[in-house]
Structures are given as C-alpha cells and as structure tokens.
C-alpha positions as CSV (number, residue, x, y, z in Angstrom):
1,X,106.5,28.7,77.2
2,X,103.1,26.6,76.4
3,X,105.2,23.4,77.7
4,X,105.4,25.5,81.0
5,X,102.1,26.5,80.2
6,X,100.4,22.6,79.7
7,X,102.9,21.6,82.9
8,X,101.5,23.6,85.3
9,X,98.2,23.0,83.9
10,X,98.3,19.0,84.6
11,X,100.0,19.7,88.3
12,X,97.1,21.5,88.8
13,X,94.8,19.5,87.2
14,X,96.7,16.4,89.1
15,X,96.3,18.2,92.4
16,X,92.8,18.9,92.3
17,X,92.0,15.6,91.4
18,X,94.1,13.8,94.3
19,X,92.5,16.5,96.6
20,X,88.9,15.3,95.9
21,X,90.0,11.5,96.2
22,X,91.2,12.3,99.6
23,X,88.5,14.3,100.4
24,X,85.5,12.7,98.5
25,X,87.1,9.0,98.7
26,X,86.5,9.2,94.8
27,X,87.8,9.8,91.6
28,X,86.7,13.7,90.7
29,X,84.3,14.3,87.8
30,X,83.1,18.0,87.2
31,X,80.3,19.7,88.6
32,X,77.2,19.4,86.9
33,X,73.7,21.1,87.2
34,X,70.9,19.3,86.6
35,X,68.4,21.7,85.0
36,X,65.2,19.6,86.4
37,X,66.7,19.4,89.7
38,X,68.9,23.0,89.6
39,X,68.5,25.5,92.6
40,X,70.1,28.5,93.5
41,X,73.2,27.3,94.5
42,X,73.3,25.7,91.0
43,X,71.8,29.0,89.1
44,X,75.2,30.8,90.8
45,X,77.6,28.4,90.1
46,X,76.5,28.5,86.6
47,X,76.6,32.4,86.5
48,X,80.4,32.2,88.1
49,X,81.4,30.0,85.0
50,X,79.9,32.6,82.8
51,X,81.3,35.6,84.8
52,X,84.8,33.8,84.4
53,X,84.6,32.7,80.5
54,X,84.1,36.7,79.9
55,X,87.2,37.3,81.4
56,X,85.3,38.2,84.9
57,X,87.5,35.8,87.1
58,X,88.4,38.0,90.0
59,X,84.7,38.9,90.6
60,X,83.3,35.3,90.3
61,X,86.3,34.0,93.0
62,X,84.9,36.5,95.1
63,X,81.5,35.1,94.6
64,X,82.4,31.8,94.8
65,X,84.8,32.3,98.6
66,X,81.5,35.0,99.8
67,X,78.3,34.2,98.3
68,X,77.8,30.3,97.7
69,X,77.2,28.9,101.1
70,X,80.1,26.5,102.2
71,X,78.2,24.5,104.7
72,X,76.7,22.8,101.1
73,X,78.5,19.4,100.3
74,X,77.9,20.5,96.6
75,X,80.2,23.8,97.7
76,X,83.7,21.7,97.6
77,X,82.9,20.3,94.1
78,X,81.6,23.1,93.1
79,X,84.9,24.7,93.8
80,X,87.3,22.3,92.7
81,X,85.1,22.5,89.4
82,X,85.6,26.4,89.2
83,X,89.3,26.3,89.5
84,X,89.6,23.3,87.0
85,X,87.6,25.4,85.0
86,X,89.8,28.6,84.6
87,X,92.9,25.9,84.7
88,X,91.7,25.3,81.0
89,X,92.1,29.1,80.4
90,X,95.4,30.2,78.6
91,X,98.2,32.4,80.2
92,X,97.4,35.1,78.0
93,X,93.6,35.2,79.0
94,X,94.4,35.1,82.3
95,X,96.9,37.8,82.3
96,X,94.7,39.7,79.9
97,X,92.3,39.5,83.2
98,X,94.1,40.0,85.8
99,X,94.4,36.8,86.9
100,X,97.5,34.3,87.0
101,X,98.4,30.3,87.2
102,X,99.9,31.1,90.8
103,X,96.5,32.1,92.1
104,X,94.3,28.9,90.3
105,X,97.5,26.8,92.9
106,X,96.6,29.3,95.5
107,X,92.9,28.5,95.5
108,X,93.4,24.8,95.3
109,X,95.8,24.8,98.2
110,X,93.3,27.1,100.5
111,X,90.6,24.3,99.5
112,X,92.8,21.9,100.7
113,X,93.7,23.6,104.0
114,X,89.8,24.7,104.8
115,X,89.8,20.4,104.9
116,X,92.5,19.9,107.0
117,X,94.5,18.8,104.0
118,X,98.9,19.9,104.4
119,X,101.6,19.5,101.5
120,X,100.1,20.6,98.4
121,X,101.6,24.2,98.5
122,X,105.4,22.6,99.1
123,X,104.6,20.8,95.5
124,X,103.1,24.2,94.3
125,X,106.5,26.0,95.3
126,X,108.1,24.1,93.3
127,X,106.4,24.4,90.1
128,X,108.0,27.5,88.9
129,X,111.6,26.4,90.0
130,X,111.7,23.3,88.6
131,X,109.4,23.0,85.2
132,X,108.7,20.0,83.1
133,X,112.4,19.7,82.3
134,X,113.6,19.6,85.6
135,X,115.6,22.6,84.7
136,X,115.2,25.6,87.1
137,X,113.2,28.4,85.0
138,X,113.2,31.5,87.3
C-alpha cells in the first residue's frame, strides 16, 4: 500500500504544481509568511496549518474555502500550499481524521475549476484504477 500511497502523493503533488504554472506562469514554491511583513491573512493561514497538523483538517478546509478572502492573489497560493501541505500527511493520519487522499484531488481540481482550468479530475479518476503499476487496484 505506501507505493499507492507515495503515487498518489506525487500525482498530486505533480498536479498542483502544473496548476500553478498555468495559472501563475511559474514554477510553484510554497507559501511563506513573512513575520515583518505578516497580516491577517497570513496570521490565518498559519493557524490553518496548525489546525491541520493536529489532525484538525476538516475545520481548517472550511476556514480556508469561507474565511480567507479569495479576491487576495496570496489566496490561490495560499491554497495550493494548504493542500500540498496535508498531501505530506500519511493515509493513516488522514483516515485517523476524517479526511482522505480523494478529497486533497478534490480540492486541487475545484482550485483549478474556480480558474477556468478543465482535465485535471479525468487524471484524478484515474488514479485509483490504474496505480503506479499500471495494474487496476479497485
């Protein structure tokens, strides 16, 4: 199962990363806040990562999709950050919290569609029919 596991983790990883090119025109590095220059939209992204590493992912999604204001060009960053984030989590923490794999794809693909972006959730269909081997696993 953990060579599942690291293949989904690298398509999503892989997806997120070709999202931002197309969408930033860049290669993707991670959100950072700058304490000096940090404001509230910084303050809750950090408390989001925190509310997810204590197992807290469902609630800090919610804040993320409700709270942070989208109209902020840090917001899509600051989102593909988040679910790159709890990609690094392992299927057992993310069961253990009521979370799943699927709906880190499922986030990624509704970032994509809020920009206007189609495909990614034909590749994200496929993941769990066809794993790393080629081999159909459901």
């Amino acid at each position: 199962m953990r060579l599942e596991e690291d293949y989904v983790m690298r398509i999503i990883k892989d997806m997120v990363k070709a999202l931002a090119c197309v969408i930033f025109g860049k290669r993707f590095t991670e959100y950072e806040v700058e304490e000096e220059k940090a404001d509230d939209t910084d303050f809750l992204y950090r408390e989001i990562i925190e509310m997810a590493d204590k197992g807290k992912i469902n609630e800090a999604e919610n804040i993320l999709l409700t709270d942070m204001d989208q109209t902020d060009k840090r917001y899509m960053e600051m989102a593909m950050s988040f679910y790159l984030h709890i990609n690094q989590y392992t299927d057992e923490f993310l069961a253990a919290n009521g979370y799943s794999r699927q709906e880190i794809l499922d986030g990624v693909e509704a970032l994509a569609a809020a920009n206007g972006i189609e495909g990614l959730e034909e590749l994200s269909d496929d993941l769990y029919l066809d794993g790393p081997s080629g081999q159909e696993e459901r």
